[in-house]
PABA-474446 format. One record per residue (C-alpha): x, y, z; residue number from 1. Coordinates in steps of 0.05 Angstrom, whole numbers. Layout:
! residues N
> X  Y  Z  NUM
...
END
This chain:
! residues 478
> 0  0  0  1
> 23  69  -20  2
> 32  109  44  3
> 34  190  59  4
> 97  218  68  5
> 84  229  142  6
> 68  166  149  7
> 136  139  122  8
> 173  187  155  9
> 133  180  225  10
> 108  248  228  11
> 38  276  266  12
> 21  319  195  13
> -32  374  217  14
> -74  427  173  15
> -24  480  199  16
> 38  454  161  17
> 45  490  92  18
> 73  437  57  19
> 35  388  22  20
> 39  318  46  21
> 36  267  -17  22
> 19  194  -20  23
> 88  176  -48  24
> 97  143  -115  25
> 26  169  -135  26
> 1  224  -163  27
> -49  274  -130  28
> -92  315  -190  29
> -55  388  -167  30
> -15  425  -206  31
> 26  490  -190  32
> -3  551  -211  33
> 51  605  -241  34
> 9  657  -219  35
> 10  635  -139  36
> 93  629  -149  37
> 91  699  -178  38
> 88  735  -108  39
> 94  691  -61  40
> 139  698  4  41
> 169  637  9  42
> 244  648  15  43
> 271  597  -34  44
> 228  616  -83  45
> 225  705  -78  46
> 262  690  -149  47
> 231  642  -174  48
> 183  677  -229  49
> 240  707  -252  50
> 276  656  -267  51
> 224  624  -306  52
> 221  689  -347  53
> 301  688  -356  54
> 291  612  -380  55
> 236  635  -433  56
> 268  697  -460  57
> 338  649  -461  58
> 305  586  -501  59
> 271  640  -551  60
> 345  667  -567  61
> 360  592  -572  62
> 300  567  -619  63
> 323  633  -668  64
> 401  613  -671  65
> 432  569  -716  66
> 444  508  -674  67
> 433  431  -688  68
> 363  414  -675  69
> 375  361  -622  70
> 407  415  -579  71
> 341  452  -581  72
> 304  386  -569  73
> 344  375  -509  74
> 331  438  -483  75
> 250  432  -484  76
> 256  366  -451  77
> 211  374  -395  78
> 215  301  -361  79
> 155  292  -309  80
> 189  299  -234  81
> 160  239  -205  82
> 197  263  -136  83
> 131  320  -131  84
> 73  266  -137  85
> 46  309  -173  86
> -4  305  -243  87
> -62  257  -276  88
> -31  191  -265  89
> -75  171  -213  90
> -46  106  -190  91
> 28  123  -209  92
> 79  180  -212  93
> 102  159  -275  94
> 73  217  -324  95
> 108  222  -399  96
> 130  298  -391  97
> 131  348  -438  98
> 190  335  -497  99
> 210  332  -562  100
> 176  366  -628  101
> 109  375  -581  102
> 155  412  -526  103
> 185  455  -585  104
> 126  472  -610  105
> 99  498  -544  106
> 167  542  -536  107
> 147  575  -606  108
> 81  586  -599  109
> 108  630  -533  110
> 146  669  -588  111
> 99  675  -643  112
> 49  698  -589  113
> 92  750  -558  114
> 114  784  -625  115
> 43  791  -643  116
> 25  821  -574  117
> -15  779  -552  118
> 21  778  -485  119
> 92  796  -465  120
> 139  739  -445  121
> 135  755  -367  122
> 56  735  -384  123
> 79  663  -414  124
> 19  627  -374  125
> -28  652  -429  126
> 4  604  -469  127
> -41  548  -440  128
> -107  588  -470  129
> -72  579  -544  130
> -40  516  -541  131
> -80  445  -542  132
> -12  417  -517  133
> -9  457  -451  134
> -42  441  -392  135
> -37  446  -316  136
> 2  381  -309  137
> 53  406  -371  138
> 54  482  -340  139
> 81  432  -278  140
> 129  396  -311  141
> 166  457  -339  142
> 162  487  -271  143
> 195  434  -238  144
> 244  425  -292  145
> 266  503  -286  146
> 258  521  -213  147
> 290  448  -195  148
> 340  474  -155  149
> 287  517  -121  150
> 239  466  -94  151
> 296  427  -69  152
> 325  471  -32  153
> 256  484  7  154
> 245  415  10  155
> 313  408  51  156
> 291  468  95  157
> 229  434  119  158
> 269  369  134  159
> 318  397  172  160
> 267  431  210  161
> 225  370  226  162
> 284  320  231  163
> 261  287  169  164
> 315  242  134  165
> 364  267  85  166
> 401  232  32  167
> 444  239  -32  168
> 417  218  -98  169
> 423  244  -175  170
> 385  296  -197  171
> 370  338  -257  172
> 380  404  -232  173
> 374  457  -280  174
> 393  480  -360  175
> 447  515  -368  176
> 451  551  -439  177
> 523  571  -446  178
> 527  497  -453  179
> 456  465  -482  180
> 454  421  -430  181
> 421  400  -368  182
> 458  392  -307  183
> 467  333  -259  184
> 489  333  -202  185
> 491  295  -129  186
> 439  336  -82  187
> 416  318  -17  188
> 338  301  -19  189
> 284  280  30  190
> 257  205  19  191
> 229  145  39  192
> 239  74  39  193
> 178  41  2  194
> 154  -25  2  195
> 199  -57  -39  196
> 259  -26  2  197
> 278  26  -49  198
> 300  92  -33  199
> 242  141  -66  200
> 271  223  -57  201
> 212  261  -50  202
> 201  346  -60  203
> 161  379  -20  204
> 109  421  -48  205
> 80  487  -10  206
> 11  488  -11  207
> 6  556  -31  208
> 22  543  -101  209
> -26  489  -122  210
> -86  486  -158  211
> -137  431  -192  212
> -138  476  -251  213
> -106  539  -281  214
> -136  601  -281  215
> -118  617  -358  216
> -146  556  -382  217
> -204  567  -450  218
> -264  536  -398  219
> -250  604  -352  220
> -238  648  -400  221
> -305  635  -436  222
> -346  642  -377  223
> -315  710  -362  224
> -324  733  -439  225
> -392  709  -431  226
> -402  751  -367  227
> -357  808  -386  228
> -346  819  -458  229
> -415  808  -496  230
> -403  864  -539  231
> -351  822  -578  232
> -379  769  -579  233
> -441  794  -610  234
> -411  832  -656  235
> -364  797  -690  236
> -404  722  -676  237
> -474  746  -663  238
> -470  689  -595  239
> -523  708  -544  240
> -523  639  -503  241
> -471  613  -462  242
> -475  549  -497  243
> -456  584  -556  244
> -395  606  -529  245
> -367  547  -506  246
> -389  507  -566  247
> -345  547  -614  248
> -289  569  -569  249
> -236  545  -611  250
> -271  595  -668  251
> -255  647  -610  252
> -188  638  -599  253
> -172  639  -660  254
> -205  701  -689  255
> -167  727  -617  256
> -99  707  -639  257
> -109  728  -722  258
> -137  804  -695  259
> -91  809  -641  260
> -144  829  -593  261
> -92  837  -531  262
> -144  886  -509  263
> -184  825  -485  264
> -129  785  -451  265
> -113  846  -414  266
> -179  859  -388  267
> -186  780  -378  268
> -115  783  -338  269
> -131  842  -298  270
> -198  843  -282  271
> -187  837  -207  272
> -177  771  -208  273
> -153  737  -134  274
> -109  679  -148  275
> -125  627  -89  276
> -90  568  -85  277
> -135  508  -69  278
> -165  494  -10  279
> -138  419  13  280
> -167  424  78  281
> -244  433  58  282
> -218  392  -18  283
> -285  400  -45  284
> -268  359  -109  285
> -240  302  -70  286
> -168  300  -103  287
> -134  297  -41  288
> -181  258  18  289
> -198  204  -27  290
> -136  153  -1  291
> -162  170  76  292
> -237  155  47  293
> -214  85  17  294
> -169  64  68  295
> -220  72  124  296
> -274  41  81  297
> -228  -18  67  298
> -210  -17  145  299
> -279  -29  168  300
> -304  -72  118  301
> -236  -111  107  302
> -265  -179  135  303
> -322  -182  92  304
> -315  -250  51  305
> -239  -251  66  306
> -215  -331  63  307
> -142  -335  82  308
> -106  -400  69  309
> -49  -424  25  310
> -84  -446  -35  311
> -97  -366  -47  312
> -16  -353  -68  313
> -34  -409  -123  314
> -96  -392  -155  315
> -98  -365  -228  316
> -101  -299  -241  317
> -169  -294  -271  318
> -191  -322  -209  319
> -161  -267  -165  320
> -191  -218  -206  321
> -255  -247  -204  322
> -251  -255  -123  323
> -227  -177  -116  324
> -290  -153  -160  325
> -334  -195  -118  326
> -312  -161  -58  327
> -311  -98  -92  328
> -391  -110  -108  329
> -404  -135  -42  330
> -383  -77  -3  331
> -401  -26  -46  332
> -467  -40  -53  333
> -491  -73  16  334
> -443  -32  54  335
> -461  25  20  336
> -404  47  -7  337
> -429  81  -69  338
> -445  144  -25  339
> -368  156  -25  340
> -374  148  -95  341
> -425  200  -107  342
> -412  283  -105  343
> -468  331  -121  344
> -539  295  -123  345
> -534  225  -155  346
> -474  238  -193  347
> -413  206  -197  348
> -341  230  -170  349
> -300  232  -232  350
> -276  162  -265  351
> -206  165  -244  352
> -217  183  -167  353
> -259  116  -171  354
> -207  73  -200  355
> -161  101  -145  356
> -216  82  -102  357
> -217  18  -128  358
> -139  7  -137  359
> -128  24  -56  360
> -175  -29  -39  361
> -140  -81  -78  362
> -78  -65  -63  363
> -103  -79  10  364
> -139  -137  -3  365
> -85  -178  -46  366
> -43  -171  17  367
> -96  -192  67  368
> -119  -252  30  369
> -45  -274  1  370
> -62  -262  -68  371
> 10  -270  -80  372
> -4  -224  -144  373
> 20  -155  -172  374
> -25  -102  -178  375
> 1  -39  -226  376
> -30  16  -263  377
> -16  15  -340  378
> 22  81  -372  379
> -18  110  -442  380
> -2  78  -500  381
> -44  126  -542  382
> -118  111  -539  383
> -121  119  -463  384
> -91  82  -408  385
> -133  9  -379  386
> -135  25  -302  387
> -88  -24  -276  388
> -58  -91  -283  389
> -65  -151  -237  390
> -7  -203  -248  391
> 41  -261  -230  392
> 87  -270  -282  393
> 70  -276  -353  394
> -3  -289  -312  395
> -45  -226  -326  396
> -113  -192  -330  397
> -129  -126  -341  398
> -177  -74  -312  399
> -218  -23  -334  400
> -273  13  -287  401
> -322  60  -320  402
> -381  96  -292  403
> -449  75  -328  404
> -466  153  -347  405
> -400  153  -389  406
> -420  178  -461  407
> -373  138  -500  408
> -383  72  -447  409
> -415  26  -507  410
> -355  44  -549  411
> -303  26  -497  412
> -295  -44  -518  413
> -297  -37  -590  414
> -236  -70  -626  415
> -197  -1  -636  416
> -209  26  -565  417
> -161  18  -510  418
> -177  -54  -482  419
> -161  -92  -542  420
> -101  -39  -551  421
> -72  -63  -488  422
> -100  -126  -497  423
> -59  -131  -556  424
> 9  -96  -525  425
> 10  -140  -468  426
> 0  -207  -506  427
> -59  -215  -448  428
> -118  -263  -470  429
> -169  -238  -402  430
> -199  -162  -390  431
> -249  -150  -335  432
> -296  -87  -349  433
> -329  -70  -284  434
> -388  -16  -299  435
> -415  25  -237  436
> -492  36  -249  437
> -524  97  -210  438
> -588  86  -244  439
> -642  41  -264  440
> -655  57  -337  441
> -564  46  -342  442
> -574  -36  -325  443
> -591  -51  -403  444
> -526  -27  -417  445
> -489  -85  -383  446
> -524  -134  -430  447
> -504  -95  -485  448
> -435  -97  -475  449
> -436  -168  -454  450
> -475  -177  -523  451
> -411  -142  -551  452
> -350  -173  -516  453
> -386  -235  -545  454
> -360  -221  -615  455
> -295  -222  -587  456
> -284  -280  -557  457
> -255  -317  -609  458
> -190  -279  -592  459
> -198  -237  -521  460
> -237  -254  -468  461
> -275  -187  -431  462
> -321  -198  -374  463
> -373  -152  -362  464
> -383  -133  -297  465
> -431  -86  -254  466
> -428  -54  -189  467
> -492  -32  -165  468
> -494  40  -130  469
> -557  52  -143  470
> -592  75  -77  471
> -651  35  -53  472
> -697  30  6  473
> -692  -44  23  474
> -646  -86  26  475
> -657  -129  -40  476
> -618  -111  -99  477
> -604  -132  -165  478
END
């Protein structure tokens, strides 16, 4: 089981601590927000902006010289920092980064959109309103990559201060352009010792710079042209409805970038906007709580139909997959778990928080009932990554979890979608597709994709399953 830093490092962790406390080796869904490093009074980092700026103005000077391409290649290599926990990978820190012709590309649409006007170089956040490629995770990634140094200095400061240990490892520490190169060097890092007895350095993040999403991202920005700008809008698109709007945003942008309407940015960037980082106490869109949430659901419902004897460390893995989604059903529905499932009304939390949901309780459970298995999440291999892998040896199944109110859930096992992708990549014959259903008229859609995996099975075997979080006032259910 992945653990909290704290709890590797034996430390009471508190609300009052400004450092944010990570479950090691996975990812939370924060990212740092450029704007809440821009003025911030953290010591280590009273420079930090600036030295972002200095990096961007630098690599612009760089992409405009005469140099071999792989030297400019090397220089947008944005690796992920899997030492922050930081990004989308919700069972893993093991993100792809930003690099190559995609991180290039990023670097010069920053310098075509500065020498139109659009925004000036010190404003390079706006890029993530233009670019497809750019998001909060990506804005992280080149954050950590350039302010390395930075964040481990701070990360030392807080260790020292709370007796946390200290060790040397190789690090990627910053670019330096007199060279083209990124320098490596041997810098002393917290860490922990995980399950496996590795030694896993860890940065520590403040809190004060994170977000779950950036403010210059295209969602805001058309809610606040919607609300403050209708004059354009209806003048040069004739939009009245908000729907409108956000149907065509890409239209938008792009009549914004061909008229250089900087006017609008401006207004958009200044127009009093009070850049809050997000609040992980209250953590309204369960990114953070949701490993407390599993863990004591799994606590007290851990003995429900848990068999331990030897014969478990042999069964097949099919079988083990089969028992864990059993358990998973049982508890979920008679134990009422789908109410930690559920945010506002009937809805669902989002997909991935699930599958971390489900992940933590299988990870438990393996170990309880001496599965004798490994349980792993799969990386993206371009269609979208299967939740996680449950294995022993060249023995393996994959899962997938969906929620039943997914719009594309009757495509998900069709042959070019990512269950026969990774199907296919893993040479794996056995998928399990477990369906949540939070409503009645959602149960015909299991027997439709049982109908489906049916046409399959000549090649693949995926088993449909459903876990039933629909709310009911008896104790009978489907």
């Amino acid at each position: 089981m992945k653990k909290r830093y704290s709890e590797y490092v034996g430390y009471n962790y508190s609300k009052s601590d400004e450092w944010f406390n990570p479950q090691v080796e996975w990812d939370t869904l924060l990212f740092i927000d450029p704007m809440l490093l821009k003025n911030t009074n953290i010591i280590e980092f009273t420079n930090s902006y600036d030295k972002l700026i200095n990096f961007f103005s630098n690599s612009i000077v760089k992409l405009e010289s005469n140099i071999p391409q792989s030297l400019k290649e090397n220089m947008a290599c944005f690796e992920e920092v899997k030492e922050a926990n930081l990004g989308f990978s919700y069972d893993s820190n093991l993100g792809s980064g930003l690099a190559g012709k995609t991180a290039l590309s990023v670097l010069n649409n920053i310098n075509k959109f500065v020498k139109k006007g659009l925004f000036g170089i010190e404003d390079f956040a706006e890029i993530s309103l233009f670019d497809r490629n750019v998001n909060g995770d990506r804005i992280t990634d080149m954050i950590l990559n350039i302010l390395k140094n930075d964040f481990i200095s701070y990360s030392c400061r807080i260790a020292k201060q709370n007796s946390f240990p200290l060790k040397q490892f190789k690090v990627r520490k910053e670019f330096i352009f007199a060279e083209m190169r990124w320098d490596y060097d041997m810098v002393e890092m917290p860490y922990i010792v995980n399950e496996k007895n590795m030694d896993i350095p860890v940065l520590l993040i403040p809190k004060e710079f994170l977000a779950t999403s950036l403010y210059f991202n295209d969602d805001n920005f058309m809610d606040w042209l919607y609300h403050n700008d209708k004059d354009y809008i209806k003048e040069v698109f004739d939009y009245n409805l908000k729907a409108d709007i956000i149907a065509n945003k890409k239209k938008i942008m792009e009549d914004i970038v061909e008229n250089n309407r900087d006017d609008i940015l401006k207004k958009y960037a200044e127009d009093g906007k009070n850049y809050e980082p997000y609040d992980l106490d209250d953590d309204k869109e369960i990114v953070n709580k949701i490993y407390e949430i599993a863990n004591k659901f799994y606590n007290d419902n851990k003995d429900v139909l848990l068999v331990r004897n030897d014969s478990n460390s042999l069964l097949p893995v099919k079988d083990v997959a089969d028992l864990l989604i059993k358990y998973l059903q049982t508890v979920v529905t008679d134990k009422k778990g789908y109410e930690l499932l559920k945010s506002k009304g009937n809805m669902f939390i989002a997909e991935p928080k699930i599958s971390k949901f489900v992940h933590i309780l299988f990870d438990a459970r393996i170990k309880d009932a001496g599965f004798n298995v490994d349980i792993s999440p799969e990386t993206n291999a371009g269609n979208g990554p299967v939740d996680f892998k449950i294995s022993r040896g060249d023995d393996k199944v994959l899962i997938e979890n969906k929620i039943s109110s997914n719009p594309k859930l009757l495509q998900c096992i069709d042959e070019d979608k990512q269950i026969h992708t990774y199907l296919k990549q893993e040479e794996c014959k056995d998928a399990f597709l477990v369906v949540f259903i939070n409503k009645d008229n959602d149960v015909d859609k299991i027997n439709q994709l049982s109908r489906k995996a049916e046409q399959y099975k000549e090649n693949y075997n995926i088993y449909v399953r459903d876990v039933d979080c629909i709310k009911r006032e008896s104790a009978s259910h489907r």
